[in-house]
N, CA and C atoms as a LAMMPS dump frame, in Angstrom:
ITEM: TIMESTEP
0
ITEM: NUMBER OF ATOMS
411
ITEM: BOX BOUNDS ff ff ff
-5.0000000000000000e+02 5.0000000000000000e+02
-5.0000000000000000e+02 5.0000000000000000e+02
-5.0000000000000000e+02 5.0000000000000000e+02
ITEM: ATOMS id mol type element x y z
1 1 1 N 0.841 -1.183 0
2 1 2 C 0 0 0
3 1 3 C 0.89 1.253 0
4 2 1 N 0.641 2.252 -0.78
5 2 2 C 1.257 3.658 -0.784
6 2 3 C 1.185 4.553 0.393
7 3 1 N 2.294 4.965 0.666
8 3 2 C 1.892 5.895 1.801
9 3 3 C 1.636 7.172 1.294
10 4 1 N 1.07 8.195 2.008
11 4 2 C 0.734 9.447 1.125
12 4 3 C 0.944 10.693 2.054
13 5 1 N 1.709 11.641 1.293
14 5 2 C 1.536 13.158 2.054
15 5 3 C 0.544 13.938 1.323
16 6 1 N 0.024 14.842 2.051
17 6 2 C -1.136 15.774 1.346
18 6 3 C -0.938 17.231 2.572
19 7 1 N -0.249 18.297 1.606
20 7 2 C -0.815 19.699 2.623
21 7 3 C -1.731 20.232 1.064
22 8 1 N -1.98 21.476 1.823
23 8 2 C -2.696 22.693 0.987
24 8 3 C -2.198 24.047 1.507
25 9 1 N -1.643 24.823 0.287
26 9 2 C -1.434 26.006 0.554
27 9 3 C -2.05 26.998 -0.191
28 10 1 N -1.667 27.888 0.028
29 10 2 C -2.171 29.263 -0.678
30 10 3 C -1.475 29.384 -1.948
31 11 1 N -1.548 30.764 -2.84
32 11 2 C -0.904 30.281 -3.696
33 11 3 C 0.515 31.757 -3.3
34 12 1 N 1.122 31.519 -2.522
35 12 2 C 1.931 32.61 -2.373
36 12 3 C 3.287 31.997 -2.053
37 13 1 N 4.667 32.767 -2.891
38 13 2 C 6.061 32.199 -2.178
39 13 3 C 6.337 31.837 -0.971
40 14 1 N 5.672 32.471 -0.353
41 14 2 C 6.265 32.572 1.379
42 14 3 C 5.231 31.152 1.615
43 15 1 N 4.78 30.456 1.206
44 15 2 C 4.568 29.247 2.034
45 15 3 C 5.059 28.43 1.281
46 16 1 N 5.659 28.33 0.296
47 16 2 C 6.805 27.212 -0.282
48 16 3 C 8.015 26.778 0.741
49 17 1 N 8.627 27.705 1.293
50 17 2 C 9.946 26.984 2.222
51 17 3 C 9.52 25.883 3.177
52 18 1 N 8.197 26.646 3.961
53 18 2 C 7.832 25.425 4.66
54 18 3 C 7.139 24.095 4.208
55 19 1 N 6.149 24.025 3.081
56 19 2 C 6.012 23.108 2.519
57 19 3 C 6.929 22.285 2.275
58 20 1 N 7.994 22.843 1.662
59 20 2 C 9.382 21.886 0.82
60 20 3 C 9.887 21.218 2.349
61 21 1 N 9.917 22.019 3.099
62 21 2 C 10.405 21.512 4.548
63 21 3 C 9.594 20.189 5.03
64 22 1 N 7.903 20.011 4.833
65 22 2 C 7.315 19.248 5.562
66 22 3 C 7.328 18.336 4.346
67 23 1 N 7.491 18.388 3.314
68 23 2 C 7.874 17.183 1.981
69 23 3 C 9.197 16.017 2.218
70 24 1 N 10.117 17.023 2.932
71 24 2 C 11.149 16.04 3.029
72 24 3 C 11.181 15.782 4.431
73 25 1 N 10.362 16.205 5.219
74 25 2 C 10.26 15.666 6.474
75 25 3 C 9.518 14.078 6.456
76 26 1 N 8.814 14.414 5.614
77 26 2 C 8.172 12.946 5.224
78 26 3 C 8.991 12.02 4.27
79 27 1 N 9.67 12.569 3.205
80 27 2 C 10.312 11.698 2.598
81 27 3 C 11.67 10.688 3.36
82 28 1 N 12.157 11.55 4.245
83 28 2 C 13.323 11.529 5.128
84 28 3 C 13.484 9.883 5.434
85 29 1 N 12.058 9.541 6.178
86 29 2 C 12.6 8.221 7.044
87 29 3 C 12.745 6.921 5.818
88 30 1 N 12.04 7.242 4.733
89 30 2 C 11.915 6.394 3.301
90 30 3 C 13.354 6.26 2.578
91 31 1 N 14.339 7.005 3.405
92 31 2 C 15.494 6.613 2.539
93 31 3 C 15.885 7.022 1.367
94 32 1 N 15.673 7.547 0.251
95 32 2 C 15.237 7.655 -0.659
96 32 3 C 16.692 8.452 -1.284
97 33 1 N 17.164 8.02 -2.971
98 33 2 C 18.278 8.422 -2.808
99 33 3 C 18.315 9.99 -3.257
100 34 1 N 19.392 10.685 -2.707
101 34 2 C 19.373 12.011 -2.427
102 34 3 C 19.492 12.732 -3.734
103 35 1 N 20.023 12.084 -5.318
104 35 2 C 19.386 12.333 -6.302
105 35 3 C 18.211 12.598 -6.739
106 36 1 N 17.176 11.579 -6.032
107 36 2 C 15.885 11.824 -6.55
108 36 3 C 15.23 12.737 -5.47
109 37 1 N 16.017 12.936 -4.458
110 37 2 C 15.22 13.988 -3.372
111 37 3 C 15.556 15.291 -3.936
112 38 1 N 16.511 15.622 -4.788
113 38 2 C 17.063 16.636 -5.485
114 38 3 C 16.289 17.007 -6.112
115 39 1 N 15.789 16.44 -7.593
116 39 2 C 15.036 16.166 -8.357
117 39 3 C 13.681 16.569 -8.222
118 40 1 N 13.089 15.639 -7.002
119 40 2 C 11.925 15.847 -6.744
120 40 3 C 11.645 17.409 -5.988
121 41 1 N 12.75 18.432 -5.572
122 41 2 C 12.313 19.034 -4.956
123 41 3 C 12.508 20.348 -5.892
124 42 1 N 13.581 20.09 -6.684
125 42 2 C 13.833 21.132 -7.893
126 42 3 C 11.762 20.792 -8.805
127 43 1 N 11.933 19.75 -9.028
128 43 2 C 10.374 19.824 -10.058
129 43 3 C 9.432 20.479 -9.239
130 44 1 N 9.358 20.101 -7.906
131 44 2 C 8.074 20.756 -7.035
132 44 3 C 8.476 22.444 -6.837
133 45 1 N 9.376 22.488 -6.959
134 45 2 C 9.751 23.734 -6.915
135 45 3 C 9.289 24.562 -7.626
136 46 1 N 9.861 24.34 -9.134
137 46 2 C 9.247 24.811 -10.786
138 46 3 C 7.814 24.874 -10.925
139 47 1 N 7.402 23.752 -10.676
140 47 2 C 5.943 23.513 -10.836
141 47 3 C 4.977 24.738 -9.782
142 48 1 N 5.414 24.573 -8.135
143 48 2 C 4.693 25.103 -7.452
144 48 3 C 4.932 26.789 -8.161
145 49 1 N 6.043 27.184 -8.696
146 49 2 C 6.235 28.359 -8.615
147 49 3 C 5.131 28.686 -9.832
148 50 1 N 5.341 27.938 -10.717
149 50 2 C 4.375 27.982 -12.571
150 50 3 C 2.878 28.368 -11.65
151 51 1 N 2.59 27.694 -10.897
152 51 2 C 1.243 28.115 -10.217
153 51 3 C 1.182 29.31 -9.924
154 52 1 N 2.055 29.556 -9.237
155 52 2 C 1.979 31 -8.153
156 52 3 C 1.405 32.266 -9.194
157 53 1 N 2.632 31.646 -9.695
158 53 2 C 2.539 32.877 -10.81
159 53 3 C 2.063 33.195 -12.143
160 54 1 N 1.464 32.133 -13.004
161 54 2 C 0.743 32.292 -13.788
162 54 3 C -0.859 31.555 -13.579
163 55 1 N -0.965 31.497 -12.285
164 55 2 C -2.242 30.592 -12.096
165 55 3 C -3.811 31.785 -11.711
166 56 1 N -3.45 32.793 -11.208
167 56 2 C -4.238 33.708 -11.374
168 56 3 C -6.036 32.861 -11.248
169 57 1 N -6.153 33.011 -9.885
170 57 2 C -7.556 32.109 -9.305
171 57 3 C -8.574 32.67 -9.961
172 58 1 N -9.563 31.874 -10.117
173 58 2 C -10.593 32.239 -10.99
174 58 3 C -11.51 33.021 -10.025
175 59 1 N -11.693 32.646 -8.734
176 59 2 C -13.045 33.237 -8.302
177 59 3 C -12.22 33.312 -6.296
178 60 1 N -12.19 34.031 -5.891
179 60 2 C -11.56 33.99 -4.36
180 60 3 C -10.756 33.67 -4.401
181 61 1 N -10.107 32.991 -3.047
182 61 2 C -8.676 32.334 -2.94
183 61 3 C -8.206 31.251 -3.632
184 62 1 N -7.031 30.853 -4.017
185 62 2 C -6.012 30.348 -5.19
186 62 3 C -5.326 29.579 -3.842
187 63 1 N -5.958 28.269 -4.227
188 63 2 C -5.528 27.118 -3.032
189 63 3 C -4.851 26.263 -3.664
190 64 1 N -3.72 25.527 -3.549
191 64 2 C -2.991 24.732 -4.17
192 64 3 C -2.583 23.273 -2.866
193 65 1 N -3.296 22.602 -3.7
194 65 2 C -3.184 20.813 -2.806
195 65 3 C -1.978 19.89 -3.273
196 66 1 N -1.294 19.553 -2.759
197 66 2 C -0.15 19.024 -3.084
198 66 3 C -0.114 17.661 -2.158
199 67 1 N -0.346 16.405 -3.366
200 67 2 C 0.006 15.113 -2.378
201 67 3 C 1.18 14.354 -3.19
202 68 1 N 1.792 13.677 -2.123
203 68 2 C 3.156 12.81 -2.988
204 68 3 C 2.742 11.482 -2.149
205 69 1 N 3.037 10.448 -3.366
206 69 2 C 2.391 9.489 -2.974
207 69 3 C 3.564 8.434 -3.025
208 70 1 N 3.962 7.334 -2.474
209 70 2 C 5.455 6.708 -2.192
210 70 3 C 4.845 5.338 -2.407
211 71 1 N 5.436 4.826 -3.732
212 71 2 C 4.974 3.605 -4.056
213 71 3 C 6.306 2.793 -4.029
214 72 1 N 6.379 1.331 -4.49
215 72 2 C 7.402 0.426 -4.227
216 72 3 C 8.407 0.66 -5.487
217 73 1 N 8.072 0.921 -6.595
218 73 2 C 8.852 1.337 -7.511
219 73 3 C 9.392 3.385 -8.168
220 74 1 N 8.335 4.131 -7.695
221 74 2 C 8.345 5.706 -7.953
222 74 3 C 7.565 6.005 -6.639
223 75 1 N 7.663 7.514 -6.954
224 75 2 C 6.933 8.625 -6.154
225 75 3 C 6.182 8.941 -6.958
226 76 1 N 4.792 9.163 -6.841
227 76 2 C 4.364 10.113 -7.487
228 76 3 C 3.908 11.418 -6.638
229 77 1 N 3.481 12.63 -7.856
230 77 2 C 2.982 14.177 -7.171
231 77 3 C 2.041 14.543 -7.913
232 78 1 N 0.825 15.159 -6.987
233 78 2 C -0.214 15.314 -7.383
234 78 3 C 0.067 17.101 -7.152
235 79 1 N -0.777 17.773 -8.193
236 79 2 C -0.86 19.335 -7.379
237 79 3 C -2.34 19.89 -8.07
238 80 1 N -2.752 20.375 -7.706
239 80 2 C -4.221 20.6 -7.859
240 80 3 C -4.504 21.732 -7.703
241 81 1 N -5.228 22.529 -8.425
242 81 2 C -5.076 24.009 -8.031
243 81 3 C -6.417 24.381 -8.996
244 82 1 N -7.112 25.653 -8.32
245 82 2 C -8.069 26.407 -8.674
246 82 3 C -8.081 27.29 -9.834
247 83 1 N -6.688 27.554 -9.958
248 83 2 C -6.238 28.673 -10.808
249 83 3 C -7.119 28.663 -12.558
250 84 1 N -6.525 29.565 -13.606
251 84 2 C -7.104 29.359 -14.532
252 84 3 C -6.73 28.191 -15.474
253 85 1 N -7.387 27.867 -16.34
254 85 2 C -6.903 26.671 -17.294
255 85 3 C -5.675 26.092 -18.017
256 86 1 N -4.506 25.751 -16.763
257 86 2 C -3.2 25.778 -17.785
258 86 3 C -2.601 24.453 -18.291
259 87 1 N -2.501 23.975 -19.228
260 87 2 C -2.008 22.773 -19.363
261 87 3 C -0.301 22.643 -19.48
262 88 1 N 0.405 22.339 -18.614
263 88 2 C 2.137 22.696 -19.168
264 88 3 C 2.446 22.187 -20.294
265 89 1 N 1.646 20.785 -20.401
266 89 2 C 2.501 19.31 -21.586
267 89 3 C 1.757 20.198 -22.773
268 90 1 N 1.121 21.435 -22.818
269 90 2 C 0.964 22.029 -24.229
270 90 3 C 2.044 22.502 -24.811
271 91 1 N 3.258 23.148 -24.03
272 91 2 C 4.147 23.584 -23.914
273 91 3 C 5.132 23.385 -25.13
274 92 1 N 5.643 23.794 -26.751
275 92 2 C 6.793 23.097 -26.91
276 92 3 C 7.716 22.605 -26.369
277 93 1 N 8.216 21.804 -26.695
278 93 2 C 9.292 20.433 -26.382
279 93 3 C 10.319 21.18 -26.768
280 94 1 N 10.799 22.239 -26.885
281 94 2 C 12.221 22.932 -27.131
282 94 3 C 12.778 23.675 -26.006
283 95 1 N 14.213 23.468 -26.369
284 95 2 C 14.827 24.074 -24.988
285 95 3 C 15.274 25.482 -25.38
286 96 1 N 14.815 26.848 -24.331
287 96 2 C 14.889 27.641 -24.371
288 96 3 C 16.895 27.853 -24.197
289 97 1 N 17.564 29.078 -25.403
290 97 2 C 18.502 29.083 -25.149
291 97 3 C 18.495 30.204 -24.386
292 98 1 N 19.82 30.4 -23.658
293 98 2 C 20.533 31.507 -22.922
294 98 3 C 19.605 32.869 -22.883
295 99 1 N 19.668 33.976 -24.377
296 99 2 C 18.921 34.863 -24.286
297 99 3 C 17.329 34.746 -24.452
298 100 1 N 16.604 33.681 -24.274
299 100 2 C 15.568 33.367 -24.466
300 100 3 C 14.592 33.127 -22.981
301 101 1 N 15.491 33.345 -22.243
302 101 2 C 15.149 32.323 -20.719
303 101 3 C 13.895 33.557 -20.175
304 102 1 N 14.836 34.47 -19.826
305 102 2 C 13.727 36.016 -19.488
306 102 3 C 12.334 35.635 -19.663
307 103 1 N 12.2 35.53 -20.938
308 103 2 C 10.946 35.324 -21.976
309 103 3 C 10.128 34.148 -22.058
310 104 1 N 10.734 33.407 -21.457
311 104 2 C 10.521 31.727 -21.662
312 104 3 C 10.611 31.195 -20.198
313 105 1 N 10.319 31.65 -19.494
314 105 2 C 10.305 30.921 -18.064
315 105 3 C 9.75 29.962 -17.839
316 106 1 N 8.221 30.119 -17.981
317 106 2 C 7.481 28.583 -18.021
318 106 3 C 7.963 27.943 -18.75
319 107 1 N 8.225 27.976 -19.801
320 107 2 C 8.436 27.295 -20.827
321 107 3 C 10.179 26.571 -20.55
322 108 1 N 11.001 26.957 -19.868
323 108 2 C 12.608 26.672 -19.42
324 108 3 C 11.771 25.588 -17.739
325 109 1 N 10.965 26.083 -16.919
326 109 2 C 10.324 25.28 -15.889
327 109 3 C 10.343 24.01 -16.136
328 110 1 N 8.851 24.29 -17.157
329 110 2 C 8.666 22.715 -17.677
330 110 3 C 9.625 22.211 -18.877
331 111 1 N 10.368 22.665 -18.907
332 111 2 C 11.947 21.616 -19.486
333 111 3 C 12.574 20.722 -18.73
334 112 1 N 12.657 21.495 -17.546
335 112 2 C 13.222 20.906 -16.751
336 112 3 C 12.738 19.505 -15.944
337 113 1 N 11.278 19.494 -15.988
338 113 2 C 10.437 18.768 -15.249
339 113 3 C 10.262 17.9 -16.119
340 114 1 N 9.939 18.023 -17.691
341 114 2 C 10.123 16.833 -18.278
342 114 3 C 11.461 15.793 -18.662
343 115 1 N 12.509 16.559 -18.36
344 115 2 C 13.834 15.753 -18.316
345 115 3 C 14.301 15.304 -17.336
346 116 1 N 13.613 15.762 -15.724
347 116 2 C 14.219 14.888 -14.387
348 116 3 C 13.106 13.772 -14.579
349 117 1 N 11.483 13.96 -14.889
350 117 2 C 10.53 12.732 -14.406
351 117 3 C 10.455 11.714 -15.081
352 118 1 N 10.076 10.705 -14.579
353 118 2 C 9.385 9.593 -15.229
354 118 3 C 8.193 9.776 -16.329
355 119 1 N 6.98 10.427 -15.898
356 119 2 C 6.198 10.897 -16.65
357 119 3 C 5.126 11.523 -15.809
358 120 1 N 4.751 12.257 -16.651
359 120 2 C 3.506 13.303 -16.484
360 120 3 C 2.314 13.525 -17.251
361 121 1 N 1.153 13.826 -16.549
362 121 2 C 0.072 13.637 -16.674
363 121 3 C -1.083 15.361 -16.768
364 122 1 N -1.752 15.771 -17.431
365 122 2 C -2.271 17.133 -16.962
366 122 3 C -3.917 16.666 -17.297
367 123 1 N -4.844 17.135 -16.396
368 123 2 C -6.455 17.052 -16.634
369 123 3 C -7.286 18.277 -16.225
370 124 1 N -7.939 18.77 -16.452
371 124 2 C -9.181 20.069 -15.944
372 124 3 C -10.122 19.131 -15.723
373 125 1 N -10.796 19.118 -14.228
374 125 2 C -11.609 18.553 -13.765
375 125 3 C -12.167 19.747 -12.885
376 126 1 N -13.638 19.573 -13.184
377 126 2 C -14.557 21.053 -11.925
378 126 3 C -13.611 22.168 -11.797
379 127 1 N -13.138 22.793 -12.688
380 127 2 C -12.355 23.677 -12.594
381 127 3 C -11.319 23.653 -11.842
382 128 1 N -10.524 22.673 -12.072
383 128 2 C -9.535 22.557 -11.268
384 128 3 C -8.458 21.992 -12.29
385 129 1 N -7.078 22.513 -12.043
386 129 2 C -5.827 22.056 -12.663
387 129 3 C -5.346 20.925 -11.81
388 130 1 N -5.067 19.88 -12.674
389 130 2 C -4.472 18.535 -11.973
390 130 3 C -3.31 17.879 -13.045
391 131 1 N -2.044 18.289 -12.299
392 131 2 C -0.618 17.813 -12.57
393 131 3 C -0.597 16.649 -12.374
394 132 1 N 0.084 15.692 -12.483
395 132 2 C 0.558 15.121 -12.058
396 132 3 C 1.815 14.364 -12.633
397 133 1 N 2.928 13.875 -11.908
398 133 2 C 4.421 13.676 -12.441
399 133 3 C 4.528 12.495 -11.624
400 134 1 N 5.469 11.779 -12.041
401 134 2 C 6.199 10.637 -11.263
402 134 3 C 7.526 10.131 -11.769
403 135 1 N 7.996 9.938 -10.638
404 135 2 C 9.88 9.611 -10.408
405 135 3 C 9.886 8.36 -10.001
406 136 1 N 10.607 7.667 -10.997
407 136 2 C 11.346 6.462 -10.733
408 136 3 C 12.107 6.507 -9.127
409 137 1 N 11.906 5.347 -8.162
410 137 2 C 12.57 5.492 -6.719
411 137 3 C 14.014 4.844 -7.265
């Protein structure tokens, strides 16, 4: 059976440090090698930030649910969010060069996230954005 973390935050920087904090507080006793704790915390990173900042809530507060789920072979990460309709995997598949980055942020984010994961998943359900990625353990 999978074990599972689940917080919810707002959608603002200042509650990322502690999140990332209570992510590897949980990942910690799982062992897990410090490559993929790297990995996993650089993608949650990118990703949570792609929210923050281009997610722009449709109606009140801009809540973002984040569960990681610890299976016998990967991790997976769920992130769920209110925001408006964004799909990343629409994204070209090209890597932004040097003077392009400025301009191309999301787009340099999810580069990155598709070359550390295993694979990824995007759906709009009840108005809601649902990521999801998974890492080989």
């Amino acid at each position: 059976m999978a074990e599972a973390f689940t917080r919810t935050i707002k959608n603002q920087r200042e509650e990322m440090p502690a999140l990332l904090e209570d992510i590897n507080s949980f990942l910690t006793p799982h062992q897990l090698d410090k490559k993929i704790l790297n990995s996993l915390n650089l993608v949650l990173e990118e990703a949570m930030l792609n929210i923050i900042q281009h997610g722009e809530a449709t109606a009140g507060s801009h809540d973002i649910s984040v569960t990681l789920k610890l299976e016998a072979d990967q991790v997976g990460v769920e992130l769920l969010d209110n925001g408006r309709a964004f799909n990343p995997l629409a994204l070209p598949h090209t890597r932004p060069n040097a003077a392009e980055v400025e301009t191309q942020k999301a787009e340099l984010g999810i580069h990155l996230v598709r070359n550390m994961m295993r694979s990824m998943a995007y759906r709009r359900e009840n108005d809601k954005n649902i990521f999801e990625i998974w890492i080989k353990r």
